[in-house]
C-alpha positions in Angstrom: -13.5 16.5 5.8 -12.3 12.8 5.7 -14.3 11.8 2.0 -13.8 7.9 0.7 -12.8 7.6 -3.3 -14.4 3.5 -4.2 -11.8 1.6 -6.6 -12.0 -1.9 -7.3 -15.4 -2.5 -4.6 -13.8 -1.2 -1.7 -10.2 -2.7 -2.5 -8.4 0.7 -1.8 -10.6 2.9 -0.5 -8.7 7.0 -0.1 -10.1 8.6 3.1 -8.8 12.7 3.3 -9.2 15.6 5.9 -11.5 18.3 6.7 -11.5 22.0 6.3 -11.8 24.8 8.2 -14.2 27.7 7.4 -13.9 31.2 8.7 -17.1 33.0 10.5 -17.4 35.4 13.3 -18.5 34.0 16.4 -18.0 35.7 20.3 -17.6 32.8 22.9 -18.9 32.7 26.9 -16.6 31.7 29.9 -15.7 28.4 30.0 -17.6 25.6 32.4 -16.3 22.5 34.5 -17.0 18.9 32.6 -19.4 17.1 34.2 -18.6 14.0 35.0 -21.3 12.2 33.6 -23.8 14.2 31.2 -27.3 13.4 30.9 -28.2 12.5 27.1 -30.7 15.7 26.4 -31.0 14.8 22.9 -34.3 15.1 21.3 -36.1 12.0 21.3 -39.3 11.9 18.3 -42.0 9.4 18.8 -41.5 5.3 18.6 -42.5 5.1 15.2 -39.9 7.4 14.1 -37.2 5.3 15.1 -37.1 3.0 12.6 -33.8 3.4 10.8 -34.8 3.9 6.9 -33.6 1.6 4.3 -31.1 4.1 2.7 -29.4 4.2 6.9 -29.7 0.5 7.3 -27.5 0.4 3.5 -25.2 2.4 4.6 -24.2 0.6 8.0 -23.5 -2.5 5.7 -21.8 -0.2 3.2 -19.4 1.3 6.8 -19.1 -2.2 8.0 -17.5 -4.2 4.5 -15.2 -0.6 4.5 -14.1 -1.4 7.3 -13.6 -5.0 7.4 -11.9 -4.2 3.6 -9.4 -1.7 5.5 -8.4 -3.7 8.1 -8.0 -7.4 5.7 -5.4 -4.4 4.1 -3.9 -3.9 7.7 -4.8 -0.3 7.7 -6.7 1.5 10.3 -3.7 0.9 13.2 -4.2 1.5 16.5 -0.8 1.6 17.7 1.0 5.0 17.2 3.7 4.4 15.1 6.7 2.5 16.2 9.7 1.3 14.9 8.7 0.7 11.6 8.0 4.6 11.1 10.7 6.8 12.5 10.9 10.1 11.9 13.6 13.6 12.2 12.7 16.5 13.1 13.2 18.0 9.2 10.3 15.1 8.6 7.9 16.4 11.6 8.9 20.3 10.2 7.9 19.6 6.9 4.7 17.9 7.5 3.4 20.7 10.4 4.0 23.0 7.4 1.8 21.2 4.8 -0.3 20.2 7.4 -1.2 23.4 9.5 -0.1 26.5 7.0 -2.0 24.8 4.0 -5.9 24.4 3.1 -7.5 21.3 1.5 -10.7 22.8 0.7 -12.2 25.9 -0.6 -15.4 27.4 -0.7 -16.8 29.0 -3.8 -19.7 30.3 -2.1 -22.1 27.4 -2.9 -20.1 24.5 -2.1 -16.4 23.6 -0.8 -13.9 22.1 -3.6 -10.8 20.6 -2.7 -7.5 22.9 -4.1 -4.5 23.1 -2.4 -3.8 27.0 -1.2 -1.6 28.0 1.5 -2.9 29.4 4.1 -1.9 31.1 8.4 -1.8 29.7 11.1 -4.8 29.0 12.8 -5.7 27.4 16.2 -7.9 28.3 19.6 -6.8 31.2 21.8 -9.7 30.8 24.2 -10.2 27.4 26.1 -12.2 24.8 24.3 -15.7 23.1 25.5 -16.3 19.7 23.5 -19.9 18.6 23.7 -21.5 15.4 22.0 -25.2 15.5 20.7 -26.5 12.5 19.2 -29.1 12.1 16.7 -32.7 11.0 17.9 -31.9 7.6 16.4 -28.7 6.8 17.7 -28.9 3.7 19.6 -28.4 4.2 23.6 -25.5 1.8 23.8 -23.8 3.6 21.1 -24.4 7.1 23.5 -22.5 5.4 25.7 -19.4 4.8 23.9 -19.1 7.6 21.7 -19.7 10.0 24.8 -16.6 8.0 26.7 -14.7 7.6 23.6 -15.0 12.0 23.0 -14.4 12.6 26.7 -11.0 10.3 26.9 -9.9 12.0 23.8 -10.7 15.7 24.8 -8.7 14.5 27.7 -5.4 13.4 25.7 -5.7 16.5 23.3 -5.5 18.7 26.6 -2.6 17.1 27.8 -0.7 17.1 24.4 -1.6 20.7 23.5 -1.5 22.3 27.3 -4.3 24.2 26.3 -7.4 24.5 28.5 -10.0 22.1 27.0 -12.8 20.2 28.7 -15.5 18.4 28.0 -18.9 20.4 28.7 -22.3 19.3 26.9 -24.1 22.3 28.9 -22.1 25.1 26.7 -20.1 23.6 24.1 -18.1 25.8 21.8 -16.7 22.9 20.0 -19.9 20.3 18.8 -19.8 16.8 17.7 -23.2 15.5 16.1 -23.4 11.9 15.9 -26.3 11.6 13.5 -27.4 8.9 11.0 -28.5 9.6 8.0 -31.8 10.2 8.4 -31.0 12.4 11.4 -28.5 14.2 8.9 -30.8 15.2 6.1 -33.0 17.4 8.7 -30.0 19.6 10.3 -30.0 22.3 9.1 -32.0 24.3 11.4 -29.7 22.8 14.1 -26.6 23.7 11.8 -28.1 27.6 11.7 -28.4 27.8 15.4 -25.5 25.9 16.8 -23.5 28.7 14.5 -25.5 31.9 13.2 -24.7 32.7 9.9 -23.1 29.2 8.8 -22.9 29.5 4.8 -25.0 27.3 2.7 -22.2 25.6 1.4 -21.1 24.5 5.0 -25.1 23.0 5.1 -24.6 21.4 2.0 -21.3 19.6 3.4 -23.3 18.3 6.1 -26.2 17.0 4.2 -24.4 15.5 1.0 -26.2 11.8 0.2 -22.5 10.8 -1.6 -21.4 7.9 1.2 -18.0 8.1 0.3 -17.6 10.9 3.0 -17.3 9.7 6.1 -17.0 12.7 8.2 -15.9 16.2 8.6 -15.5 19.3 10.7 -15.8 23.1 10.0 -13.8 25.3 12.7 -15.2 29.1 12.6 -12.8 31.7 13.1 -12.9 35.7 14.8 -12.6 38.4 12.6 -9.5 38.0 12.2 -9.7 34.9 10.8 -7.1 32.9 12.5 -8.2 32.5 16.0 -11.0 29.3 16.1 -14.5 30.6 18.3 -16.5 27.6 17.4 -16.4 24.0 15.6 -18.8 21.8 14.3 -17.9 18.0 13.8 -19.9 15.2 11.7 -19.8 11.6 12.6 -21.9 9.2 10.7 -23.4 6.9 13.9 -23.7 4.1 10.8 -19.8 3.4 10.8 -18.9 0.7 13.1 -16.8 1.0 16.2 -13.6 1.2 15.4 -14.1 3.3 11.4 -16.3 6.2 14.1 -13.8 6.2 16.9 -11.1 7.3 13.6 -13.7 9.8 12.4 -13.5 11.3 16.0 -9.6 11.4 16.5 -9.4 13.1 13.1 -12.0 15.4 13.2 -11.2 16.5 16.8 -8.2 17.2 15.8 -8.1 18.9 12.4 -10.6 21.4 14.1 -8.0 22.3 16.6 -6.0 23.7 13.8 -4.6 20.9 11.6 -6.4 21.5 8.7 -4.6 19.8 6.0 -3.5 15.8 4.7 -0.3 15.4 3.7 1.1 12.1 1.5 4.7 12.1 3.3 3.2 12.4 7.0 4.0 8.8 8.9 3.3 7.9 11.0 0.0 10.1 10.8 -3.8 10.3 10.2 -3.3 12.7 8.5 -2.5 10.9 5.3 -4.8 9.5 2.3 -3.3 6.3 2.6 -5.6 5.2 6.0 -2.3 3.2 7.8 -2.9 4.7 10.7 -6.7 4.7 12.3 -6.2 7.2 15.4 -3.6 9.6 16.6 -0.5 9.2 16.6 2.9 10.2 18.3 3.7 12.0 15.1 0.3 13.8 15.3 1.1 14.5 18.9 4.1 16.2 18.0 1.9 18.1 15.2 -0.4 19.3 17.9 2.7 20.5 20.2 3.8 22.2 17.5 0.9 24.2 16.6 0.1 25.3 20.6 3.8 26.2 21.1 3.3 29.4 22.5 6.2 31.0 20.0 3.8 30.5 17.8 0.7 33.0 17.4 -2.3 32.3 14.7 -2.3 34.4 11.7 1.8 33.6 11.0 2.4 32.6 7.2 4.6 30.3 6.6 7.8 32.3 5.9 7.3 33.5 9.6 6.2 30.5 11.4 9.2 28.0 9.8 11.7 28.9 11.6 10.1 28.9 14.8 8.6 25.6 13.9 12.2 23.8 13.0 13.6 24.7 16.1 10.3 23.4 18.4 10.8 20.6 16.1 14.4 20.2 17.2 13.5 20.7 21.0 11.0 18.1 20.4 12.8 15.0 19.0 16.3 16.1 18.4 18.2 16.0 15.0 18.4 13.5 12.3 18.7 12.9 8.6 16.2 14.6 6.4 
């Protein structure tokens, strides 16, 4: 979940990450991406396309948070450079806080942020991204959200060397673009996109609180550990540049990087918002986690030492 904490009218605004929720769930063989997807999402009549007030509010709301993030010179594009170096006891320490801890817990009824430590969790099977859209996402923005997932599905497969694709005919990994009125009816999509979802899960989707921005829930086997399906959030209100963040995060915190961490820099995975998409530390992160030393379900007392020395293959010694 990536929520947004207002101080001082959107002079330092604290964005965070999302949280992964267990739930059985078997997956079918994976399919070839098409290359260009037809947009199948539902489509209600003319007069339903009006955007409400409360949706129209809320893209003003997106667009001063963003404009008020990057006056701050947060939300960079770049990576990470020389200005952020980091050792392989850095890039150790953060995979731990990072992948073997949870931000959020749920109570049952709704998901509360507490700190717990938690295993290792990531895919096993080959991931299928999909994009539906809201019926009142503009087409233009189809367009470039659709591109925008499909490059990125493409960079996370290369990072990770694990079989992912982009396939809107059977997704196991879905990204809903929805305004807000689109949002407060998805429930019934919620319920059949992953059977037996909890209600707290809905309620994270349909909160009216702007502050969050977006989120993801990854569903686990019964073991708990090993993702079968994933469920992203992207307000289509945000503009450009705040969405395509929402995607790179999301994306990636439901492949197993479920956690923020205050020391990770370069990093979207940090309150602070410096960085807007991922970046070479994150890579690193993901490299990590689909190291195939590593297996899900290892606590952290197992996985560490394993993790150091990928760390240490990775980018070589340095000071702590």
């Amino acid at each position: 979940m990536r929520p947004a904490g207002l101080l001082a009218v959107l002079a330092a605004l604290v964005l965070a990450g999302c949280e992964p929720a267990p739930a059985p769930d078997p997956e079918p063989a994976p399919a070839p991406p098409p290359t260009a997807a037809p947009d199948s999402s539902p489509q209600p009549p003319a007069r339903d396309l009006t955007p409400s007030a409360e949706s129209e509010a809320l893209r003003t709301f997106y667009r001063r948070l963003e404009n008020d993030l990057l006056v701050q010179g947060l939300l960079r594009t770049d990576g990470g450079g020389p200005d952020t170096p980091y050792t392989d006891a850095m890039l150790a320490r953060n995979f731990e806080r990072i992948a073997l801890f949870d931000e959020y817990v749920s109570d049952g009824s709704n998901l509360r942020a507490r700190q717990t430590e938690s295993r290792l969790r990531r895919w096993e099977r080959p991931v299928r991204f999909g994009v539906e859209f809201g019926a009142r996402v503009p087409q233009d923005q189809r367009v470039r959200d659709r591109n925008s997932v499909q490059s990125y599905v493409n960079r996370l497969a290369r990072v990770t060397g694990h079989p992912m694709s982009y396939d809107e005919s059977d997704p196991n990994f879905h990204v809903l673009v929805l305004t807000e009125d689109d949002r407060r009816t998805s429930a019934a999509r919620l319920r059949e996109l992953v059977p037996g979802i909890t209600e707290s899960s809905i309620r994270a989707f349909q909160t009216r609180d702007r502050g969050w921005l977006c989120l993801v829930l990854a569903f686990s086997d019964g073991t708990g550990s090993s993702y079968t399906r994933a469920v992203a959030l992207i307000r289509a209100e945000h503009p450009d540049l705040l969405r395509l963040s929402c995607i790179h995060e999301e994306l990636a915190q439901g492949l197993g990087l479920a956690n923020d961490s205050p020391a990770a820099r370069p990093s979207i995975f940090n309150d602070d918002e410096e960085f807007g998409l991922l970046t070479s530390h994150d890579e690193d992160l993901l490299r990590i986690l689909y190291d195939e030393r590593l297996s899900p379900g290892m606590t952290a007392p197992v996985a560490m030492p394993l993790v150091r020395q990928i760390a240490s293959e990775l980018i070589g010694g340095g000071a702590s």
